[in-house]
C-alpha positions as CSV (number, residue, x, y, z in Angstrom):
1,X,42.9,-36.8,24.4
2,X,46.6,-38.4,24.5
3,X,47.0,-40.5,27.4
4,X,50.4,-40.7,29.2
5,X,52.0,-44.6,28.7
6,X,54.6,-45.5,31.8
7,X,57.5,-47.8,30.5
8,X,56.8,-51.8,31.2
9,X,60.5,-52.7,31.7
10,X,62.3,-49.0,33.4
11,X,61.8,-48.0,37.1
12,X,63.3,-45.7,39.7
13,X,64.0,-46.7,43.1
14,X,65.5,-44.3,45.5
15,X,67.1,-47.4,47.2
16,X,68.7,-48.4,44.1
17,X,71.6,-46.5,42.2
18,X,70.2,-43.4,44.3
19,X,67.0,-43.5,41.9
20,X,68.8,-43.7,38.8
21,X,66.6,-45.4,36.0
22,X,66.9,-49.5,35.9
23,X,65.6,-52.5,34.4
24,X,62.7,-53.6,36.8
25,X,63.6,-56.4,38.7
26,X,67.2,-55.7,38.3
27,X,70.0,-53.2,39.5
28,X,71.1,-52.8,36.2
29,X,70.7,-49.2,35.2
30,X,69.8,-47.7,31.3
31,X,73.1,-46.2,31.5
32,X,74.5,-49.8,31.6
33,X,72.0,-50.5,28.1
34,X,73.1,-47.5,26.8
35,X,77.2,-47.9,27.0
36,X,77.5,-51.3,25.6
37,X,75.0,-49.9,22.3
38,X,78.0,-47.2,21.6
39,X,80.5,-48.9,21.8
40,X,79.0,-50.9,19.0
41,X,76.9,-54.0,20.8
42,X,74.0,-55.0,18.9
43,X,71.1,-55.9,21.4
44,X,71.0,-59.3,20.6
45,X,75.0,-58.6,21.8
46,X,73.7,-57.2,25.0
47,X,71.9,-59.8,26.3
48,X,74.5,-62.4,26.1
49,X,76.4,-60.4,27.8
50,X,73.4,-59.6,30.4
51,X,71.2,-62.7,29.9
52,X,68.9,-62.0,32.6
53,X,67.9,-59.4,30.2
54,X,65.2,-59.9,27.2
55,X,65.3,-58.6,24.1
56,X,62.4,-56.4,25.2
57,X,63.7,-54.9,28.3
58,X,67.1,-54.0,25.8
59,X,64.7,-52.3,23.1
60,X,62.6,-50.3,26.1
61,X,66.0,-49.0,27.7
62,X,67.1,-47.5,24.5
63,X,63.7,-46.3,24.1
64,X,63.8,-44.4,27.5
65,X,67.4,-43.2,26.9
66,X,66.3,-41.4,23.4
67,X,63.0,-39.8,25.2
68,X,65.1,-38.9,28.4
69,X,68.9,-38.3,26.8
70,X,69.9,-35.5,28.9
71,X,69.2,-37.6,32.0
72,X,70.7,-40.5,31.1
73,X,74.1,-38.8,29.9
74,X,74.1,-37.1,33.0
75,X,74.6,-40.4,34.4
76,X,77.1,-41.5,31.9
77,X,79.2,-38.6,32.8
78,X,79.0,-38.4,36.8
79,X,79.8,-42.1,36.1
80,X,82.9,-42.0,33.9
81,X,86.3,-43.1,34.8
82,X,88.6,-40.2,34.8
83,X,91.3,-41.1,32.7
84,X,93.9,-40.5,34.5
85,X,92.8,-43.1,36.9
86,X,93.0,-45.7,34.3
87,X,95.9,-47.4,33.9
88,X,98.2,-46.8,31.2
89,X,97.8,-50.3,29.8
90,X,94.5,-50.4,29.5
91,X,93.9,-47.3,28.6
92,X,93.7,-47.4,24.7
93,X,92.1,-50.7,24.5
């Protein structure tokens, strides 16, 4: 009999980011994760840039975003700066 594992690292509160997926312990959401690896961080990239953040907690987000996709580029999207709010100038950079 398979038994069902619960991420260490991910968590949902409804209090937080409306219940959107996040590192535990922090408001920083999958989505956040998730971003910075396409636009070509590396994870040990990531957490310099987040260094509350271990190397574990990184690896788990992705993880969660690959066994939950859908769900987290559903919150990519609803997320996503229109580009015509952006301004021109920093549009293409």
């Amino acid at each position: 009999m398979d038994t069902a594992i619960a991420y260490r690292y991910i968590t949902t509160n409804k209090e937080i980011l409306s219940g959107e997926p996040i590192i535990k312990g922090t408001r920083t959401p999958v989505r956040s994760i998730v971003e910075k690896w396409r636009l070509g961080y590396t994870p040990e990239d990531i957490i310099r840039s987040l260094p509350y953040l271990t190397l574990a907690q990184v690896f788990e987000a992705m993880s969660y975003y690959y066994d939950n996709q859908a769900e987290i580029d559903g919150y990519i999207e609803r997320n996503r700066i229109p580009d015509e709010l952006i301004h021109p100038l920093v549009r293409d950079m």
